[in-house]
DRENGUZA-291966 format. One record per residue (C-alpha): residue number from 1; x, z, y. Coordinates in steps of 0.25 Angstrom, whole numbers, plus 5000, padded with zeros to 4 digits. Layout:
// residues N
{node NUM, {X, Z, Y}}
...
//
This chain:
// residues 462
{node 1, {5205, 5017, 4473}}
{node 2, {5196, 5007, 4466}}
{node 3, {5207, 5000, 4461}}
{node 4, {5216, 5012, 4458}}
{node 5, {5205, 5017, 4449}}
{node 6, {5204, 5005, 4441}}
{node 7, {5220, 5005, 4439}}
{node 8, {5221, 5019, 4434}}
{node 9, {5208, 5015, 4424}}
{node 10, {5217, 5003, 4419}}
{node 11, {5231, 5011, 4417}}
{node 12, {5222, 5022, 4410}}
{node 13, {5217, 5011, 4400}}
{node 14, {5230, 5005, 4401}}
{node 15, {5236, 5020, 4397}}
{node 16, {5226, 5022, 4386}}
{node 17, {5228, 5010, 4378}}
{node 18, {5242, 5013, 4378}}
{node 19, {5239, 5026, 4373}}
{node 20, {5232, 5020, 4362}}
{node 21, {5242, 5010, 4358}}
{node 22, {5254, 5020, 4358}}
{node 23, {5245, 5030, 4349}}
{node 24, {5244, 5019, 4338}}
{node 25, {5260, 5018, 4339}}
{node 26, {5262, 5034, 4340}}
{node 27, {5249, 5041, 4333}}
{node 28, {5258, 5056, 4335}}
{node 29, {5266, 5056, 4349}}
{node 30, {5277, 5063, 4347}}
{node 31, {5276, 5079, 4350}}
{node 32, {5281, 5083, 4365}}
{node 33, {5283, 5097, 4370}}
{node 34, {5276, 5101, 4384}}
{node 35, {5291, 5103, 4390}}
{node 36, {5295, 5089, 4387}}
{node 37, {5281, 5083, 4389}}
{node 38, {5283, 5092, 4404}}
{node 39, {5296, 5085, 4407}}
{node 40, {5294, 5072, 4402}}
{node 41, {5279, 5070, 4409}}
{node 42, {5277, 5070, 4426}}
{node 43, {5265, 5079, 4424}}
{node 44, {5266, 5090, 4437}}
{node 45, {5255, 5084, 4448}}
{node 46, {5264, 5074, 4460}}
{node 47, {5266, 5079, 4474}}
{node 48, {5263, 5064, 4476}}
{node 49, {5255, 5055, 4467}}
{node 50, {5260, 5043, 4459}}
{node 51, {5253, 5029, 4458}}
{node 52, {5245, 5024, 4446}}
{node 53, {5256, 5018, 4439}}
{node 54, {5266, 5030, 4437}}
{node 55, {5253, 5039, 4434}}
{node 56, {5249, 5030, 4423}}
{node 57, {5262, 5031, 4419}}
{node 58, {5265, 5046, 4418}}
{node 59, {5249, 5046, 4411}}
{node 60, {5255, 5039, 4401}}
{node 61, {5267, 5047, 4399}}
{node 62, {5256, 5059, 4396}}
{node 63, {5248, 5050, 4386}}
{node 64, {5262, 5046, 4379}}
{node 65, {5266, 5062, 4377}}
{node 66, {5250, 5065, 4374}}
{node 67, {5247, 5070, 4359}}
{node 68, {5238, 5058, 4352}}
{node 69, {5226, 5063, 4348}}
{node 70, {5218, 5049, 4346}}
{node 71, {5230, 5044, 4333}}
{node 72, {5226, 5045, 4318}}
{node 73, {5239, 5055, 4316}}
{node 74, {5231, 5067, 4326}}
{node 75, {5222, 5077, 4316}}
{node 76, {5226, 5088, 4325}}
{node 77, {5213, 5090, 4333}}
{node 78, {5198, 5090, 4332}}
{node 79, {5198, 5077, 4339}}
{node 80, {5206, 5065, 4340}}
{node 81, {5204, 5049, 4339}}
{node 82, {5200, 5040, 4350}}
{node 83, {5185, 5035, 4351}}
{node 84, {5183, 5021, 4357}}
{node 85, {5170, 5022, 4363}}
{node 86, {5172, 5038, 4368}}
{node 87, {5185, 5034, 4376}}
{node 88, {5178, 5022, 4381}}
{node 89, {5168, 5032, 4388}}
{node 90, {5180, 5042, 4389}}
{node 91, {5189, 5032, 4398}}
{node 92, {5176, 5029, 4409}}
{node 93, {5172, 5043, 4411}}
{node 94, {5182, 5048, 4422}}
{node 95, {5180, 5033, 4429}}
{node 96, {5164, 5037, 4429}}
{node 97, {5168, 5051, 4433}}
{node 98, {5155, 5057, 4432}}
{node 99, {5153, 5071, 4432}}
{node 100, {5142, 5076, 4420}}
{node 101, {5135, 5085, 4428}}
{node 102, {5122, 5077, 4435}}
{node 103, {5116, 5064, 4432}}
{node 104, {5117, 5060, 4447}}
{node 105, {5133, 5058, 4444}}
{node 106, {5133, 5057, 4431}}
{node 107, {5121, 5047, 4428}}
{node 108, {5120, 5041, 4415}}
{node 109, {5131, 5050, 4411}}
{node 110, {5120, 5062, 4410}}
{node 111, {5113, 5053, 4402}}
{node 112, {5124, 5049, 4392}}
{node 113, {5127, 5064, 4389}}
{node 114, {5113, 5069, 4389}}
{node 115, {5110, 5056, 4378}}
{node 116, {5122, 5060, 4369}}
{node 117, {5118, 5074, 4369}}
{node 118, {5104, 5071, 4365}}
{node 119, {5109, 5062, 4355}}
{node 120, {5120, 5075, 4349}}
{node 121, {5109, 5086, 4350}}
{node 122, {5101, 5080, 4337}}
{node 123, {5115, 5080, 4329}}
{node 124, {5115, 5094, 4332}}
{node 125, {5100, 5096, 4327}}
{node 126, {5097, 5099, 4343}}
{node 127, {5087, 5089, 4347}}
{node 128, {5083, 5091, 4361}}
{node 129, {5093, 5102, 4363}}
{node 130, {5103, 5103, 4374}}
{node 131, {5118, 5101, 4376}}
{node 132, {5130, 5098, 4385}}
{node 133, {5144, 5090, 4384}}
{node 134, {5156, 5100, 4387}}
{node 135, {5171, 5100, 4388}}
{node 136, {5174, 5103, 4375}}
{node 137, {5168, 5111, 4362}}
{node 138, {5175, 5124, 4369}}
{node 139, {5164, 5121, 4379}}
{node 140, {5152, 5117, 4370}}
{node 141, {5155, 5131, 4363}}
{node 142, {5157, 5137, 4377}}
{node 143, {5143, 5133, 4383}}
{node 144, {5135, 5135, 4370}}
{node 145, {5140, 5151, 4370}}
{node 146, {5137, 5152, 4383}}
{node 147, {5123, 5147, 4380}}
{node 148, {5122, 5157, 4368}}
{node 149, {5127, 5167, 4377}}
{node 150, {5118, 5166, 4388}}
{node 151, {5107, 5165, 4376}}
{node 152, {5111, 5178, 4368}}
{node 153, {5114, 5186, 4381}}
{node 154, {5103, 5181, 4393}}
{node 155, {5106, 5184, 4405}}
{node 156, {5120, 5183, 4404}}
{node 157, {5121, 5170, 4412}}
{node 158, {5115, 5176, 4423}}
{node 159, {5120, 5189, 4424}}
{node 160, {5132, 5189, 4415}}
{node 161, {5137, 5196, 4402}}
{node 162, {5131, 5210, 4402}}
{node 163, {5138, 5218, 4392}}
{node 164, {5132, 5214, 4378}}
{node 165, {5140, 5207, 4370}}
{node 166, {5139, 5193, 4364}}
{node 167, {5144, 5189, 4353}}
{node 168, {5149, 5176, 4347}}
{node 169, {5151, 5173, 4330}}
{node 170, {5159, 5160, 4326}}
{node 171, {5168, 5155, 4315}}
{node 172, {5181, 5163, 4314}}
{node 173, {5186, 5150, 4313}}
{node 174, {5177, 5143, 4324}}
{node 175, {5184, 5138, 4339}}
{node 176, {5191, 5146, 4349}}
{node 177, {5182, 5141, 4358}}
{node 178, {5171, 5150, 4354}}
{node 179, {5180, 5164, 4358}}
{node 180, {5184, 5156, 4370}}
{node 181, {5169, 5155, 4376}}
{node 182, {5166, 5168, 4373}}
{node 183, {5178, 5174, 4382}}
{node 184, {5174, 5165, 4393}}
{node 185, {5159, 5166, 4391}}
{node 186, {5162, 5183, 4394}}
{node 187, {5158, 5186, 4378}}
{node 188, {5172, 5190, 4375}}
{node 189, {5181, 5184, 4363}}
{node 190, {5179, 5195, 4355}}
{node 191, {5164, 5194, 4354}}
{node 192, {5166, 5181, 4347}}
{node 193, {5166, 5185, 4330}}
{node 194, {5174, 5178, 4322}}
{node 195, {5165, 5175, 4309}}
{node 196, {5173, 5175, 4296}}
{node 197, {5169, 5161, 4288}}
{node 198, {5170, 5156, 4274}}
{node 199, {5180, 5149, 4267}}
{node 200, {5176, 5136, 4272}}
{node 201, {5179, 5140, 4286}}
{node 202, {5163, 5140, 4290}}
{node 203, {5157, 5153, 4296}}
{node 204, {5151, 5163, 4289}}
{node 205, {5136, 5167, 4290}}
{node 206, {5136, 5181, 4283}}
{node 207, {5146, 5184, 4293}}
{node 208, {5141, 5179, 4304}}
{node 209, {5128, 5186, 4301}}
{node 210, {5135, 5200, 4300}}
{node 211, {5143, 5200, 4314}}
{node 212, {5131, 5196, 4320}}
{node 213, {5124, 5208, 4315}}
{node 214, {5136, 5217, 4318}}
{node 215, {5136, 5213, 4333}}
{node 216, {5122, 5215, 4335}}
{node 217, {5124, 5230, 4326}}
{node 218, {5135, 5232, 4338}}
{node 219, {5126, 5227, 4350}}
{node 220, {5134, 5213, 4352}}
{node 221, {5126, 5199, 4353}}
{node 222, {5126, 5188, 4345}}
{node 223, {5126, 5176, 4355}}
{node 224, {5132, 5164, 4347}}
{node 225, {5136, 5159, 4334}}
{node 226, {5145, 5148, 4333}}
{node 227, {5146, 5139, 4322}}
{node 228, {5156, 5130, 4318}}
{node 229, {5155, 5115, 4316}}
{node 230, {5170, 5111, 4311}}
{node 231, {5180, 5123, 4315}}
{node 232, {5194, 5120, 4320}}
{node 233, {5202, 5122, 4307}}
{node 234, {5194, 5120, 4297}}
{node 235, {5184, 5109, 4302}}
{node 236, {5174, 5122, 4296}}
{node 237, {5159, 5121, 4299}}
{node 238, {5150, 5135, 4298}}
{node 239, {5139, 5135, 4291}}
{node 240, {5129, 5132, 4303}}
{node 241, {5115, 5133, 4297}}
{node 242, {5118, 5145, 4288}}
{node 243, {5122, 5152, 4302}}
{node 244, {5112, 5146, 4309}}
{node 245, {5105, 5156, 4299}}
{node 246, {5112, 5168, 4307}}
{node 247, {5111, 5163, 4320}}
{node 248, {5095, 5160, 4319}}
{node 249, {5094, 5177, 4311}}
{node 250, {5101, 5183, 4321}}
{node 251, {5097, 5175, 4333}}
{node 252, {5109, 5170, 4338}}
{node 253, {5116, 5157, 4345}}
{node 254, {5121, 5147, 4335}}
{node 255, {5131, 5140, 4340}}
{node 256, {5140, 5127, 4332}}
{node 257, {5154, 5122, 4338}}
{node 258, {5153, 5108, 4333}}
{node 259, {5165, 5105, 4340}}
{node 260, {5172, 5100, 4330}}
{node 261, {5164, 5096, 4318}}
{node 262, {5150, 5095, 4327}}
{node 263, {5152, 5080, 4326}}
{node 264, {5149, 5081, 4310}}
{node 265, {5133, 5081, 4315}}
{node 266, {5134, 5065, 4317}}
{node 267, {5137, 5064, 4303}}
{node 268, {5126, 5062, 4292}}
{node 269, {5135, 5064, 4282}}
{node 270, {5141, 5076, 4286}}
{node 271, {5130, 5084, 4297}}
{node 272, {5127, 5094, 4286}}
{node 273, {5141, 5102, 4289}}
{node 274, {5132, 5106, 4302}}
{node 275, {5120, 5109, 4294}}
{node 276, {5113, 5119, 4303}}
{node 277, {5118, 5115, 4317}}
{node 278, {5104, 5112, 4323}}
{node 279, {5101, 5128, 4322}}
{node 280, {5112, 5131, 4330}}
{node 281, {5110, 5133, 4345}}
{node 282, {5121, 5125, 4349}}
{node 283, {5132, 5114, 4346}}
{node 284, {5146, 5111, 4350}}
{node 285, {5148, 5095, 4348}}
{node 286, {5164, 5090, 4350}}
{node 287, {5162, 5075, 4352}}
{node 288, {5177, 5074, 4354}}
{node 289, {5181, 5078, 4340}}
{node 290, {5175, 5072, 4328}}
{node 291, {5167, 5061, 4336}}
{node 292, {5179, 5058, 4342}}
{node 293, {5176, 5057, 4358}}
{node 294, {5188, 5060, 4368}}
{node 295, {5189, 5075, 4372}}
{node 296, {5182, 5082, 4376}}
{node 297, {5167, 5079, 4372}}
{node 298, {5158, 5090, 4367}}
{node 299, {5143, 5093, 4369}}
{node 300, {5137, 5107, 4367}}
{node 301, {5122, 5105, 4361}}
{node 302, {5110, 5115, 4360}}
{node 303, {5099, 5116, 4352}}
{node 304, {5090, 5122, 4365}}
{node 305, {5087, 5109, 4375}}
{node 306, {5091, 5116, 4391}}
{node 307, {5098, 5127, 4385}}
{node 308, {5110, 5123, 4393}}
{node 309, {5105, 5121, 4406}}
{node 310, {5098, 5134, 4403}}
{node 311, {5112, 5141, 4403}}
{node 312, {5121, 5133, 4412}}
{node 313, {5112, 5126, 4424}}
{node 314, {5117, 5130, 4438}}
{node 315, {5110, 5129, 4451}}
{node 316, {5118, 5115, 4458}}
{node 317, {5112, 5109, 4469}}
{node 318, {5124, 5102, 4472}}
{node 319, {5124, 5095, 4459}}
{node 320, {5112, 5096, 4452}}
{node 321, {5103, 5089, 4462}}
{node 322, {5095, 5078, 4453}}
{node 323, {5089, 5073, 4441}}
{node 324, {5087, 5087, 4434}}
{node 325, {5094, 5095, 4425}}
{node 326, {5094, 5086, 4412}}
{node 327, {5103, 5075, 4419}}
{node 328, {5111, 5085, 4427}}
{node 329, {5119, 5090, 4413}}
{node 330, {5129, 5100, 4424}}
{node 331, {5117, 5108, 4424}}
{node 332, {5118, 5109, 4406}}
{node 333, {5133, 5110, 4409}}
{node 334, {5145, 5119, 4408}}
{node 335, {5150, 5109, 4418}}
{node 336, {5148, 5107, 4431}}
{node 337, {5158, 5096, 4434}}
{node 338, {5160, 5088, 4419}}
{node 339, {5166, 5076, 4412}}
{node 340, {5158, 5065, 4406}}
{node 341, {5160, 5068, 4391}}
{node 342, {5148, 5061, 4388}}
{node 343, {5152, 5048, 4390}}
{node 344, {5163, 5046, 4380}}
{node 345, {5154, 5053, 4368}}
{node 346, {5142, 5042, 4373}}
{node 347, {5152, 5030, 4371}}
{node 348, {5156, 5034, 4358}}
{node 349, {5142, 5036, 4353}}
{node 350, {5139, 5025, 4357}}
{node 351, {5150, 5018, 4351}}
{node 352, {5149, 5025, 4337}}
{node 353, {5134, 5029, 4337}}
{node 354, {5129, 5041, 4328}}
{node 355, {5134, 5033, 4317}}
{node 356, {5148, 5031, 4322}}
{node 357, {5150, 5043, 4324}}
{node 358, {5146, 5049, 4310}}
{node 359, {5154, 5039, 4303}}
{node 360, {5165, 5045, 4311}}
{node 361, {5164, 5060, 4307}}
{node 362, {5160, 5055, 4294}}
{node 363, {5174, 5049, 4292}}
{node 364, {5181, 5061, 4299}}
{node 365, {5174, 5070, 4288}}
{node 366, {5179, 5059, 4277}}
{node 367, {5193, 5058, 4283}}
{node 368, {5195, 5075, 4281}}
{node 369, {5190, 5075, 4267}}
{node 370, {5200, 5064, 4265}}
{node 371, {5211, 5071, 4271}}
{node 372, {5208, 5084, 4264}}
{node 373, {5207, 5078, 4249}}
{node 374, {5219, 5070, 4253}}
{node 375, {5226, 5085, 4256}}
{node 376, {5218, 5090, 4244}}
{node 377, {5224, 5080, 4234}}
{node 378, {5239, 5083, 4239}}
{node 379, {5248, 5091, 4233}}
{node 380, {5255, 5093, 4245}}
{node 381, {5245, 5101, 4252}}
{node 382, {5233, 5110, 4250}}
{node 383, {5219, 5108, 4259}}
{node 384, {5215, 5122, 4266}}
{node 385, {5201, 5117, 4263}}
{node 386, {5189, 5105, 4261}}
{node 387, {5188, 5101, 4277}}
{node 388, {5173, 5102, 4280}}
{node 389, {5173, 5093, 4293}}
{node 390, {5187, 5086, 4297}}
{node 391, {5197, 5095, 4296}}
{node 392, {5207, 5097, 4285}}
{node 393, {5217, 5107, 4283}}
{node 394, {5228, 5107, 4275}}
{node 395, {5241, 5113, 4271}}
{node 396, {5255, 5110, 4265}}
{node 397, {5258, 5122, 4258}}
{node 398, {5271, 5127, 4260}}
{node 399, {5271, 5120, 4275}}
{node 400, {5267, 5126, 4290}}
{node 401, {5255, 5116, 4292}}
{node 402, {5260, 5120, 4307}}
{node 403, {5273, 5115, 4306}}
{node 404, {5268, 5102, 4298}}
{node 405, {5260, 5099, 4308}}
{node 406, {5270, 5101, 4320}}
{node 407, {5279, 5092, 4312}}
{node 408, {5268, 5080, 4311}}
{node 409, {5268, 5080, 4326}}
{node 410, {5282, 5081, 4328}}
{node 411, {5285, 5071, 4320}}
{node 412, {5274, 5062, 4327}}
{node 413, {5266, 5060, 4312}}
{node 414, {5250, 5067, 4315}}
{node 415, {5245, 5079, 4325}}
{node 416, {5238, 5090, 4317}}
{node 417, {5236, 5104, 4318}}
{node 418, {5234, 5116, 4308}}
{node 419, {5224, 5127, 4306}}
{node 420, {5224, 5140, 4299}}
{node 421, {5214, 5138, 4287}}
{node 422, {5209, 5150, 4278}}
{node 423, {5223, 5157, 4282}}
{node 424, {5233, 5145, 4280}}
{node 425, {5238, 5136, 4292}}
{node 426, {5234, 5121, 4288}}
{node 427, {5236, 5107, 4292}}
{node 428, {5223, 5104, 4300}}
{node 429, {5220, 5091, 4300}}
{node 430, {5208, 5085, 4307}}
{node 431, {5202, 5072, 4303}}
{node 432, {5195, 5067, 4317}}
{node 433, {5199, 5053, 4321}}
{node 434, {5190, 5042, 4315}}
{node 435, {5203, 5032, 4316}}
{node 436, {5211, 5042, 4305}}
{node 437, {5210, 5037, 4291}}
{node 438, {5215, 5042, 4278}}
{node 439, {5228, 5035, 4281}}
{node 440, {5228, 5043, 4291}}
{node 441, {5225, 5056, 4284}}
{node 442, {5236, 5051, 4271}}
{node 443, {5248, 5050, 4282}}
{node 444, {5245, 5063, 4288}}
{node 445, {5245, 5070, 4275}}
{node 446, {5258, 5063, 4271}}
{node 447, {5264, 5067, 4284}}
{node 448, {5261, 5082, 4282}}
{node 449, {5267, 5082, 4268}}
{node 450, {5280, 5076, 4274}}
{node 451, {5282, 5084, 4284}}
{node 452, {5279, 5096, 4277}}
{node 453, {5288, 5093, 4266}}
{node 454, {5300, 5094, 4277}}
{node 455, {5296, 5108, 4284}}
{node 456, {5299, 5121, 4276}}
{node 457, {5290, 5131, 4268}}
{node 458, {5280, 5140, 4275}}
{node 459, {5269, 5145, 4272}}
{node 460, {5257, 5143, 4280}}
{node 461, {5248, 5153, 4278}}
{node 462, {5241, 5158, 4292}}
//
């Protein structure tokens, strides 16, 4: 078994150097449909198993037809690159196979993750408050409304929704994820309001201010407000302290999705964006985006120390049986079973320190206002707007942003996506990976304008 192991470990390197090498050769992988990728790749379960050596062959049959997200050509998500010293702690974790829950199997592990959270909560202005890794910022959101909920409706952990209705107010233009949590948490989809914002893209206040006074004229209660830090689209902040202002008058939970843009606190340069963050209640942190860690990696922090324990601990003799509840994180934990995520945000931190990774967003920031004065000064196309974190959205008037983007893939030159902005559809570009320069940037721009230049008229109005 031991030996087995040890050769799986060495084809898996083996497999990921290989990916690595054919990524500089072929940065955009040609585009595959699931009907051919179906036929072409052995992917139904056996009957009976193979060996190691036609396994690690058909595993790189799916790494060769995989999407590349870590090339210089992807802009097309909130994430992308490849971190050395995360993937370093990345590649041991399922070797160590340690299960987050207690510190009697997870030993120093606990203490990894409780180090790193201390050390994120002072960015957030949440000295000595609480917080927890999760799978993903859907789940930070997720574990933060069920805190506010619980808050702004007691008693309902215990006995349930009773009737009153609770109401959410974020971004019209803030994450799906929030309307998600509310139809799982039982508050229903439709008590989430959509607040209009400004022409920035960044929540308004006075708006905010008057739903909240309508829903409590109509009996309903206010239990969360969500900032956001960096929207999908428009990489938009709201304007946190000035509805912080809102949240503190009217006595409600203030909560930022920093998902996206959260990362911005470690930069001294660029913090102010989030200006008002350390009155909000709770944070949403994505280490898998801007600081570049391989998916998934967020943490949800809160401003209150033992709030979470105080609204998720369970009873567990069969699990919780030593050391107390600060080194057993199950018991601060959506989870109960859960995957060290820890570990891979340790080794980068370690290998870039505070001032590594502000370095790093600073250049993202850089790289977008390069891009977006690059679009600005040609002729050829028009910027929806001035990007306020790393998104940049553009068009190519007279041209479906949709159908030059299809054709970049198709024709194996960038990945990226679009996003309706103020009404039009755009070329949304996301400036993410540390490795892109503006080469980088000056190539893709010239790509677009030759591929639009071949597809016919249209107008891209939403």
């Amino acid at each position: 078994m031991t030996e087995s192991l040890k050769d799986a470990v060495r084809r898996a390197a083996a497999l990921a150097i290989e990916h690595l090498e054919s990524v500089e050769r072929q940065p955009v992988r040609p585009k595959r449909d699931a009907d051919s990728l179906r036929a072409a790749l052995l992917l139904a379960p056996p009957a009976r198993g193979c060996d190691v050596d036609e396994l690690a062959d058909r595993l790189a049959s799916v790494m060769a037809a995989t999407p590349v997200t870590i090339s210089r050509r992807f802009f097309n998500q909130l994430f992308g690159g490849a971190d050395p010293g995360a993937i370093l702690g990345e590649m041991v974790v399922p070797v160590l196979n340690n299960s987050l829950y207690t510190f009697k199997v997870a030993g120093p592990h606990v203490l990894v993750e409780e180090a790193l959270i201390r050390h994120m909560l002072p960015f957030a202005g949440f000295e000595g408050g609480d917080g927890a890794f999760t799978p993903g910022g859907s789940l930070s959101n997720f574990v933060a409304m069920l805190v506010a909920r619980n808050e702004a409706l007691p008693g309902t952990r215990e006995r349930g929704l009773d009737g009153r209705v609770g109401v959410i107010y974020s971004s019209a233009e803030a994450h799906y994820s929030v309307r998600k949590a509310a139809g799982m948490l039982g508050m229903g989809r439709q008590n989430v309001r959509g607040v209009p914002v400004d022409a920035r893209g960044g929540m308004r206040p006075d708006a905010l201010a008057e739903a909240i006074r309508a829903d409590r004229a109509e009996g309903r209660v206010p239990v969360m407000i969500n900032a956001t830090a960096g929207t999908t689209v428009r990489g938009a902040v709201d304007p946190i302290d000035a509805i912080a202002d809102v949240a503190a008058a009217e006595g409600v939970w203030l909560h930022v999705d920093g998902a996206w843009g959260g990362s911005i606190v470690l930069s001294e340069r660029h913090r102010g964006l989030l200006r008002g963050l350390h009155r909000a209640d709770s944070f949403t942190w994505d280490a898998h985006k801007m600081m570049g860690v391989p998916l998934t990696c967020s943490v949800a922090l809160f401003r209150k120390p033992d709030i979470l324990r105080a609204h998720l601990s369970e009873v567990a003799t069969y699990l919780f049986q030593a050391d107390g509840d600060r080194l057993n994180p199950g018991t601060r934990s959506l989870q109960c079973g859960r995957r060290n995520d820890a570990l891979k945000l340790w080794c980068g931190w370690q290998l870039h320190g505070d001032a590594g990774y502000a370095r790093r967003i600073d250049a993202l920031l850089d790289l977008a206002r390069y891009a977006a004065e690059a679009v600005d000064a040609d002729p050829e196309l028009v910027l929806a707007e001035a990007p306020q974190t790393a998104n940049v959205c553009f068009e190519v008037p007279g041209r479906s942003s949709a159908a030059i983007c299809e054709r970049l893939y198709d024709e194996g030159l960038a990945m990226v996506g679009t996003g309706e902005v103020c009404g039009r559809n755009t070329i949304r570009l996301v400036c993410v990976n540390p490795d892109q320069t503006t080469e980088d940037i000056d190539a893709l721009l010239a790509a677009v304008k030759a591929v639009a230049a071949s597809l016919p008229a249209e107008d891209d109005a939403a």
